[in-house]
C-alpha positions as CSV (number, residue, x, y, z in Angstrom):
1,X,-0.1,3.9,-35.1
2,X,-2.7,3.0,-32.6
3,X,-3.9,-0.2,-31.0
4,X,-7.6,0.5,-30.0
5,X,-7.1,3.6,-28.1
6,X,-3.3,3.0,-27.3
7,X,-1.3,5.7,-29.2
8,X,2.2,4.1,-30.2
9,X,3.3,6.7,-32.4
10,X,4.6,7.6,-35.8
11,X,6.7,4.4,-37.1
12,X,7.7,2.4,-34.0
13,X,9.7,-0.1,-33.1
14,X,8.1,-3.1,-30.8
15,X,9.7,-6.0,-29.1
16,X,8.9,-9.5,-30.3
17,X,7.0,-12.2,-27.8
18,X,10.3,-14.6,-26.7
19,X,10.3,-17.8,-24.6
20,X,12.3,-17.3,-22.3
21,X,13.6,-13.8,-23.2
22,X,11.0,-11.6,-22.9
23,X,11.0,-11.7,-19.2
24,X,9.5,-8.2,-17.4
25,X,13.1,-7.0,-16.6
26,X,14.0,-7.5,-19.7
27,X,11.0,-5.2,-21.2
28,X,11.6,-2.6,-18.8
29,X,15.1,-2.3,-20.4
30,X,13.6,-2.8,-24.0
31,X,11.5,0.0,-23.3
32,X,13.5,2.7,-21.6
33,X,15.9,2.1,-25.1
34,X,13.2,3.0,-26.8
35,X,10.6,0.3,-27.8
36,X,7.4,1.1,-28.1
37,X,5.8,-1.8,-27.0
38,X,6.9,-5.3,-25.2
39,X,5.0,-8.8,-25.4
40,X,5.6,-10.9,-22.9
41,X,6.9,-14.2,-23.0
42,X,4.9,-16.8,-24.8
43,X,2.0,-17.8,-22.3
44,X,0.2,-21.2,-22.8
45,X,-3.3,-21.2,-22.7
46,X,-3.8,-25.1,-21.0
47,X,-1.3,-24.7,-18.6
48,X,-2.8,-21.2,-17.6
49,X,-6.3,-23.0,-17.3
50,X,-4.7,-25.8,-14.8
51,X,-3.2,-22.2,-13.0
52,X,0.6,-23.8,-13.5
53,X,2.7,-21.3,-11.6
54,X,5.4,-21.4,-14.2
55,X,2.7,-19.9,-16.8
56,X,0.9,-18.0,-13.9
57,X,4.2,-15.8,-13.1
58,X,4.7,-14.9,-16.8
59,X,1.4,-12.5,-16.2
60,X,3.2,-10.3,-13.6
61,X,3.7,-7.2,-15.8
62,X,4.9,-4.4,-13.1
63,X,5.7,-1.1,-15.1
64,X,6.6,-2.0,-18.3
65,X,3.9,-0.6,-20.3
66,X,2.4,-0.7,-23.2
67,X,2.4,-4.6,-22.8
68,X,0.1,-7.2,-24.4
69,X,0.0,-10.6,-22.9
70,X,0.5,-13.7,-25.6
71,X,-1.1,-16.6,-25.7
72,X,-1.1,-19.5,-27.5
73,X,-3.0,-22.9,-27.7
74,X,-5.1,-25.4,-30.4
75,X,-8.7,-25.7,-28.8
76,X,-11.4,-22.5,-28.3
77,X,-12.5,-23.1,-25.0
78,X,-9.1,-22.8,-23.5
79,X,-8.0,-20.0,-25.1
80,X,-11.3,-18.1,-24.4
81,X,-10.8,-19.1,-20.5
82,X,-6.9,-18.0,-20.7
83,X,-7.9,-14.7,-22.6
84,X,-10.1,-13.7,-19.7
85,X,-7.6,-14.9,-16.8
86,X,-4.7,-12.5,-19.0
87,X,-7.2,-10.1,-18.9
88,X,-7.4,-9.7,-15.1
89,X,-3.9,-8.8,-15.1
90,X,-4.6,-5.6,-17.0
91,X,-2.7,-5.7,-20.1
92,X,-2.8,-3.4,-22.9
93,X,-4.8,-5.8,-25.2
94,X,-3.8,-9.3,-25.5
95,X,-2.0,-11.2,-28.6
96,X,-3.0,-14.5,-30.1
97,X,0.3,-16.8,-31.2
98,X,-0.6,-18.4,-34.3
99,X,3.7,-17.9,-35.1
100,X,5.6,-20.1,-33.2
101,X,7.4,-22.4,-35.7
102,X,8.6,-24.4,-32.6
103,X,7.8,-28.5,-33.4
104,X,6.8,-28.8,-29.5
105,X,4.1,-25.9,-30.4
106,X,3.4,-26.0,-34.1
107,X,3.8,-29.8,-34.2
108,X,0.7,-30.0,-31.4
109,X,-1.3,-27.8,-34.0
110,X,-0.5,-25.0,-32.0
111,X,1.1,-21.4,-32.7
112,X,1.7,-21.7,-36.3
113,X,0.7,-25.2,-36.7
114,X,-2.7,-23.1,-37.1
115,X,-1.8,-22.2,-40.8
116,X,-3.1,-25.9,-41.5
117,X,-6.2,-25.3,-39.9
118,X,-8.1,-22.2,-40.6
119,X,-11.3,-22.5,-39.9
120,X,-10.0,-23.5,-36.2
121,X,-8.2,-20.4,-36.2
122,X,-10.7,-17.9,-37.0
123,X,-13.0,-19.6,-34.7
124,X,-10.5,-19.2,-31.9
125,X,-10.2,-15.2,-32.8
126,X,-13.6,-14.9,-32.8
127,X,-14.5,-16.3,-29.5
128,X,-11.6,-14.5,-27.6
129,X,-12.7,-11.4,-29.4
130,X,-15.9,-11.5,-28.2
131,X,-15.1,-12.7,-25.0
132,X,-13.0,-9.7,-23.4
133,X,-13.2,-6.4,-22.9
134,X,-9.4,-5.7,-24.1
135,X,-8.0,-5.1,-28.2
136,X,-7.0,-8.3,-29.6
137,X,-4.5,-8.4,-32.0
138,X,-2.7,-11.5,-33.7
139,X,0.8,-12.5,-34.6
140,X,1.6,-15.1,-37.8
141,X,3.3,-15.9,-40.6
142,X,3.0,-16.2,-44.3
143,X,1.4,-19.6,-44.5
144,X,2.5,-23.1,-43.5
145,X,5.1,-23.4,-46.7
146,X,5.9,-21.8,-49.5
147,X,3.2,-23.6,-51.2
148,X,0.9,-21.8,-49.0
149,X,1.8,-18.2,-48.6
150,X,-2.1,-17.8,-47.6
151,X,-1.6,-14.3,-45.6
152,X,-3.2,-11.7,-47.8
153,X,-6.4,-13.8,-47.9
154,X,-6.2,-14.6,-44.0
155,X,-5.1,-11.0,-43.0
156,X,-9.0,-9.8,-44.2
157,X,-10.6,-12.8,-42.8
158,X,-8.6,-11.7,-39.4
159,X,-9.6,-8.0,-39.6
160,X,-13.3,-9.6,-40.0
161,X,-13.0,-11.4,-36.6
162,X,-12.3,-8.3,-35.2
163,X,-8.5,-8.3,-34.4
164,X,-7.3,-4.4,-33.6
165,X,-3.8,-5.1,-35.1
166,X,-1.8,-8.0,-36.8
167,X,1.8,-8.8,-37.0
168,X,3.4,-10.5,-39.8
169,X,6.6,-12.5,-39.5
170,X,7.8,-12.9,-43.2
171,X,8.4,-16.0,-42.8
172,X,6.5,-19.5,-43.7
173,X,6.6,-21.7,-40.7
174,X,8.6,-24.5,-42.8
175,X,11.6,-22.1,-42.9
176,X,11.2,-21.8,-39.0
177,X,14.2,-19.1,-38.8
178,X,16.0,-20.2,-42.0
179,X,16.2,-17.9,-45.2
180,X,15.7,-14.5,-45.4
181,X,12.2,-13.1,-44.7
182,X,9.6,-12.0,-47.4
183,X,9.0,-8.3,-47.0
184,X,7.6,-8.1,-50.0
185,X,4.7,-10.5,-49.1
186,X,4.3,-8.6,-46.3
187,X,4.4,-5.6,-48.2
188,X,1.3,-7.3,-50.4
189,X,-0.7,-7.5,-47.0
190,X,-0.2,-3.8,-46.1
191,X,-1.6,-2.7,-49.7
192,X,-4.4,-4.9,-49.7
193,X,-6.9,-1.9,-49.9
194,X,-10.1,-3.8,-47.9
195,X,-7.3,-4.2,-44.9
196,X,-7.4,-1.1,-42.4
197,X,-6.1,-2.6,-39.2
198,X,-2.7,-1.4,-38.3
199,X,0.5,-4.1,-39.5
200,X,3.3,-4.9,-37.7
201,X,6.1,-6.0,-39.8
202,X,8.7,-8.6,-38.6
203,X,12.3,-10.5,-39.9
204,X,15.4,-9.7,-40.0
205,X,15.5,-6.2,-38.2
206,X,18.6,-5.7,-36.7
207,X,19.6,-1.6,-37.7
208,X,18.2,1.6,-38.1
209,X,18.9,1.4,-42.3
210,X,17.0,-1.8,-42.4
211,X,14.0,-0.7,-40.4
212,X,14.0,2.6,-42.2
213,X,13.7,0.4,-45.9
214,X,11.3,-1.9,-44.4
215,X,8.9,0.9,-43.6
216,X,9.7,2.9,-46.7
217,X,9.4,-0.2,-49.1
218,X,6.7,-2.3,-47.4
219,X,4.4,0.4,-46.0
220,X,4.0,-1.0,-42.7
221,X,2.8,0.7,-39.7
222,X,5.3,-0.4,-37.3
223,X,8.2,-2.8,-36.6
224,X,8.5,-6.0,-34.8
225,X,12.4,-7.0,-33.4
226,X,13.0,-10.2,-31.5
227,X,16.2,-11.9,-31.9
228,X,18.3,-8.8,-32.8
229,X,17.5,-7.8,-29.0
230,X,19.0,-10.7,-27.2
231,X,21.9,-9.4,-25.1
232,X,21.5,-6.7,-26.7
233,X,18.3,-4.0,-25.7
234,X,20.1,-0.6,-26.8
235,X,19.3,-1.9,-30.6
236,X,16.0,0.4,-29.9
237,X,17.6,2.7,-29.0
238,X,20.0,2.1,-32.6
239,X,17.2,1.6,-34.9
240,X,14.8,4.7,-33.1
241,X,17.7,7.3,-33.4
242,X,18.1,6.5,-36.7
243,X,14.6,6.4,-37.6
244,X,14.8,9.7,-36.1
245,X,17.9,11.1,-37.4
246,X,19.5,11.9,-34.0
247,X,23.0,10.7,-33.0
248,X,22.9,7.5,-30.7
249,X,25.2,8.8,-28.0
250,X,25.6,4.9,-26.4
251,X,29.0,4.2,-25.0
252,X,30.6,0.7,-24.8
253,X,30.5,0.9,-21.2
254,X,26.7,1.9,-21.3
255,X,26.2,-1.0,-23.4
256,X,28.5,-3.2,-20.6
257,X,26.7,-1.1,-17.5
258,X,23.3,-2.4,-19.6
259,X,24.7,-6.2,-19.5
260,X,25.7,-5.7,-16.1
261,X,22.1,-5.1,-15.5
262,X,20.9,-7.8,-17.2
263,X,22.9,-10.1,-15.0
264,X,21.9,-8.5,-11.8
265,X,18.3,-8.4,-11.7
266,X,18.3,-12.0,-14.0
267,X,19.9,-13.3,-10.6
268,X,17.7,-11.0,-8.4
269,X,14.4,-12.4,-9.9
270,X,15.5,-16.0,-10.0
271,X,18.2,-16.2,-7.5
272,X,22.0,-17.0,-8.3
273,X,21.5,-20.7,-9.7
274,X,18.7,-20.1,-12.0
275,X,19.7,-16.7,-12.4
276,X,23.3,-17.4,-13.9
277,X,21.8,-20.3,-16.5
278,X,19.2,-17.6,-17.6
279,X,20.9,-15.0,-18.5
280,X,23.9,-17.2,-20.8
281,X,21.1,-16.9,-23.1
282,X,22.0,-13.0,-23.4
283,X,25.9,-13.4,-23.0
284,X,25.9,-16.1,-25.3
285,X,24.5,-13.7,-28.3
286,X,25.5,-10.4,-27.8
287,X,27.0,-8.2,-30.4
288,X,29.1,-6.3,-27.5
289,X,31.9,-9.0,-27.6
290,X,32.3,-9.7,-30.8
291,X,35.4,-8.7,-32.1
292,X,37.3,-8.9,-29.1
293,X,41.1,-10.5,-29.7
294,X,41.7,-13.9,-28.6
295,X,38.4,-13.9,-26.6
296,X,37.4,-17.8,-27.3
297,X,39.1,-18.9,-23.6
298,X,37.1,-15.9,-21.8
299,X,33.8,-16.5,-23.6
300,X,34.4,-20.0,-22.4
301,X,34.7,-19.1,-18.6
302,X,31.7,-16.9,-19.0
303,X,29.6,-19.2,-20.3
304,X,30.4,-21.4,-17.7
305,X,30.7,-19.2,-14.5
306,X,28.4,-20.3,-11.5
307,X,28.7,-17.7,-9.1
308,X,27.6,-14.5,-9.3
309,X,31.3,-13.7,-8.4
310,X,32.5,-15.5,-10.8
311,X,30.8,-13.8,-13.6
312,X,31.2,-10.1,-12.5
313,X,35.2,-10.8,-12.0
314,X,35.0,-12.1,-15.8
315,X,32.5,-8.9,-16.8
316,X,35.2,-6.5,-15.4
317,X,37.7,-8.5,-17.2
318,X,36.3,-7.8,-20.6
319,X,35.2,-4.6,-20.1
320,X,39.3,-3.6,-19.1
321,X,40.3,-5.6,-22.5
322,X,37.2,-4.5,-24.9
323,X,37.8,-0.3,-23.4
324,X,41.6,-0.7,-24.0
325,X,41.9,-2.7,-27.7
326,X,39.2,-0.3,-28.9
């Protein structure tokens, strides 16, 4: 599959745009697992116009390449400006949000508040398409509600604006996470014989079988994870080997050395305050200590440790309990 004239391979595996996730350390890991491509977190286009250093900071992209920049925002003009201010930070190509179910986003008309307005969207596309110098591809869903599973018909009318790529979360933005997402409608927009662009399928990815049925059933060119990743980066490495049909030789304790990692440059980049609130995110959802015996009072204390200390002391502790009781 290629992106313009970036080569991402036969069938890959690409990490999903996340707020507050999809930090660059976090990449690097996602892409030394194995994922073929990283988006960074969700970059507003106003606040990147008004050179907010909160948004500002999210362009830093260091080594953890391919990586396309996304932004998202309801008005041309500002999205056109924030394309070409990404684009000085040398992305890969740059991504257009018209996804995020999010009411603070979609309820501004916003991210996938664009599925009720069209016209706006494809103006927006055009303009930032014509604007830079960089592929432009798009991420969105299947239509506003399930009334309005508009996708097939706004896929082509995409591709005519001149995106490079589009992603696809099966999803309508009324079922925000809910539900179980529509590969077949996705499946729809990948046959669509007038379509030629690359698609990026995405929903509900979590293993190697399911990625293997998505791409042998819906005929996608690659695969989109996002939440199947949080506190837990090795699923590339899962989902690729499989794909692949080679043994995935991860240990518990790589998987703990990999959280351990997490922690340390989470608190590195953000220093131990910030740092420690950040990265409960991660702790919070990964797979890696589930199961564990009578684990409630530990997950407890590590949720709530505030020292970097703290936290390691309770890290070493499950690692002793999780290695010995399995």
């Amino acid at each position: 599959m290629k992106i313009g004239n970036i080569d991402l391979g036969e069938r890959p595996v690409v990490l999903a745009p996340m707020e507050d996730v999809t930090d660059a350390p976090f990449r690097q890991l996602c892409r030394e697992m194995g994922a073929a491509l990283a988006y960074t977190e969700f970059v507003s286009a106003d606040a990147l116009v008004r050179n907010i250093e909160a948004t500002t900071r999210k362009l830093k992209l260091d080594d953890d390449r391919p990586t396309a920049i996304q932004l998202y925002g309801r008005e041309t003009a500002p999205m056109v400006e924030a394309a070409l201010t990404a684009q000085e930070a040398c992305p890969d190509f740059i991504d257009l949000n018209f996804g995020c179910p999010v009411k603070k986003v979609a309820g501004k008309g916003a991210g996938a508040g664009m599925l009720r307005n069209i016209p706006k969207m494809l103006e927006i596309t055009r303009a930032v398409v014509d604007a830079v110098h960089l592929p432009v591809t798009v991420k969105t869903r299947l239509g506003w509600d399930h009334e309005s599973k508009i996708i097939v018909e706004l896929a082509e009318q995409l591709q005519d604006c001149g995106i490079a790529a589009l992603t696809v979360h099966g999803r309508t933005r009324s079922q925000i996470y809910t539900g179980t997402a529509d590969w077949e409608m996705i499946a729809r927009v990948k046959a669509n014989p007038r379509l030629t662009i690359p698609v990026i399928g995405n929903g509900d990815i979590c293993t190697g079988e399911q990625a293997a049925l998505a791409f042998k059933n819906s005929g996608v060119d690659g695969i989109m994870v996002g939440r199947a990743s949080i506190g837990a980066p090795w699923v590339f490495r899962e989902i690729t080997s499989w794909l692949n049909g080679s043994p995935c030789n991860l240990t518990t304790e790589d998987k703990m050395g990999i959280i351990r990692r997490l922690v340390h440059e989470s608190i590195e980049r953000l220093g131990e305050v910030r740092g420690i609130l950040h990265i409960r995110r991660h702790l919070a959802a990964t797979p890696l200590f589930k199961g564990i015996p009578d684990f409630r009072a530990t997950r407890i204390a590590m949720l709530r440790a505030d020292t970097p200390d703290e936290l390691y002391h309770i890290l070493d502790i499950i690692a002793e309990k999780y290695l010995t009781t399995h």
